[in-house]
Structure formats: C-alpha cells, structure tokens
N, C-alpha and C positions, 0 to 999 in steps of 0.2 A: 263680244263673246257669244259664241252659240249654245246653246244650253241641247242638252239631250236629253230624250225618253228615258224613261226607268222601265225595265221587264220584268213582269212578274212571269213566273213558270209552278203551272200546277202541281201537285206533286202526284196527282192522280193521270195526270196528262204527258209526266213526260217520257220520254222515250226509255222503253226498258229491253235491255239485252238478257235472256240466260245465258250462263258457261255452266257447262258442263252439267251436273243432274244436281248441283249444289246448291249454286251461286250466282242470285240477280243484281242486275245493276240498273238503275235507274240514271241519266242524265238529267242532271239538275241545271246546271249552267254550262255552257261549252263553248268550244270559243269564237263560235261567232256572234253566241248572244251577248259576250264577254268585250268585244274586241280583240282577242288574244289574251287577257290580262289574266283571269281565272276558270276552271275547272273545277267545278263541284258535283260531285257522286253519291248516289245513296247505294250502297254495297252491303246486301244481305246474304247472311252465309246460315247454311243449315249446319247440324253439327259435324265434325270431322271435313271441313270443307278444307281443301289444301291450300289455297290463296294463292300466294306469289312467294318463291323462292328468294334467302338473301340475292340482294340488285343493287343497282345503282340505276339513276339518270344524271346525265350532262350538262342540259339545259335547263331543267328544270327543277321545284322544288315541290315534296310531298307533304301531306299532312294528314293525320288522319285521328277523328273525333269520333268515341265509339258511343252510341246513340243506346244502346241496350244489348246486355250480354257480357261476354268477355271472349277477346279477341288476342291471340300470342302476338306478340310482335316481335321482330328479331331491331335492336335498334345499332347493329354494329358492331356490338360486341354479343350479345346473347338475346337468347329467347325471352321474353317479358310478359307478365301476364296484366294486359290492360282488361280497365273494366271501365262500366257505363261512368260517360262524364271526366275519362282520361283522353287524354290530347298525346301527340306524339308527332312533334316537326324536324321532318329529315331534310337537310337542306342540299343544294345539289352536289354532285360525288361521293355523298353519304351513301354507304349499304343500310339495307333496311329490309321487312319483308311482314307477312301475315300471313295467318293460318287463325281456323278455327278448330282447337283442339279439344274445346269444352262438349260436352251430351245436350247442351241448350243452341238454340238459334241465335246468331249473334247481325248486330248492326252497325254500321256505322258511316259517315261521312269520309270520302277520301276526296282531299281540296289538292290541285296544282296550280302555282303558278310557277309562269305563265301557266297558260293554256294546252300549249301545244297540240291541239288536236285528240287529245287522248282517247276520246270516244271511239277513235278508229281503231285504237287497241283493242278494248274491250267488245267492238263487235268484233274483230276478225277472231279475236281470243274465244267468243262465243260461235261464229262460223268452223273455228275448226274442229272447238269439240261436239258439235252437233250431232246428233242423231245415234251418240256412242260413240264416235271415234276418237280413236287413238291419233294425234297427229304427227310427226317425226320428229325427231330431234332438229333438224336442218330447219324444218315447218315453224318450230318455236321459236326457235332463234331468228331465222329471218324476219319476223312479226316483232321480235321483243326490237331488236337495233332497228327496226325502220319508223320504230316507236320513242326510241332514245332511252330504253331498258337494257342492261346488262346485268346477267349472273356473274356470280360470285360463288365461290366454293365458301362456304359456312366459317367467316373468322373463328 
C-alpha cells in the first residue's frame, strides 16, 4: 500500500477570482489538489448579488453550506431562504441556483463532487464580467456547457 500526503490550503493563500462588482470566490480545494474527487469554494456575495440562475449539471453534484448571512436558494421547485449553518445538496440533474437577495453580505461554501475542474468556470465567469462588461448571451452559454452547467427556465 502507498500511503499519501495530506494538503493543507491556507485560506489566506488561496486563489481568489472576482465576478462581477459583487462576488469573490476563493479556491479551496480543486481538482488537482483533489485528485478529481472534490471541489471546495468559499463564495462571498455582497447584498443583492445575482449568483446563478435555476441549472443543472450532468456530471456532477453540488452542495452548498452557508457560513454567514442568508443566501436564496432555488432548490427545484422554489426560491428558499437559507441561513447560516443550512446545508443544501443537489445531486446531479437536479436544478438548483442562488442569489443573495438579503441588504447583509452573505457566505458560504459551494462543495462538488467530483471536481470537475470548476475553477475554470468561475474564472472565465470572472474574465468576462471584468472591467464592467456585459458578456453575450451565446458568451454565457458557451462558458456554462463547457462547464457541465445548463439553464433552466424557473420550475
């Protein structure tokens, strides 16, 4: 048997994307410090931050732990108002989605597994709202499927 390392990841150290004028994301675990296996996020949203539209993924499953604040979640059938210390696990071809619709900062952990690389969503998700821009529709789209994300028109 081979035994392996264990990795620690600072929280002060790791990689952090903005999107848009709202919303940081910190990389916590990804998947190659993973092997593939998980994906873990720290996802800070200012108030009125728009998150992600009801979706789905294919491959993967979501999960998300709100650390402080409160955080809407749509879990499939409607809008939910989670709060610090709620859990919410969408498994894959579940719709789901979040927003921060509260006047306070909200936070939370968004866990996949696998992995699937997600980190490249969230930066390209961050490259294209960059600097103020508006990206296209075709822009989003092509970013969310090459990510293993689809929209959903609102159950």
């Amino acid at each position: 048997m081979t035994l392996l390392a264990a990795s620690l990841q600072r929280f002060g150290e790791a990689f952090k994307v903005r999107i848009g004028e709202t919303t940081t994301t910190r990389f916590i675990a990804v998947a190659a410090t993973t092997g593939g296996r998980l994906g873990v996020f720290h996802h800070h949203m200012l108030p009125g931050a728009a998150g992600a539209s009801p979706h789905y993924h294919t491959k993967i499953a979501e999960s998300f732990y709100i650390l402080s604040g409160e955080v809407s979640v749509h879990d499939g059938t409607a809008w939910r108002t989670a709060r610090t210390g709620d859990f919410l696990h969408v498994p894959e071809n579940a719709v789901h989605g979040f927003r921060n619709d509260s006047d306070a900062p909200a936070e939370m952990l968004i866990i996949f597994t696998p992995a699937e690389s997600r980190e490249g969503f969230f930066t390209g998700l961050g490259e294209l709202l960059a600097d103020g821009n508006t990206p296209t529709r075709a822009e989003l789209t092509a970013l969310m499927e090459k990510y293993d994300q689809f929209e959903v028109d609102e159950p």
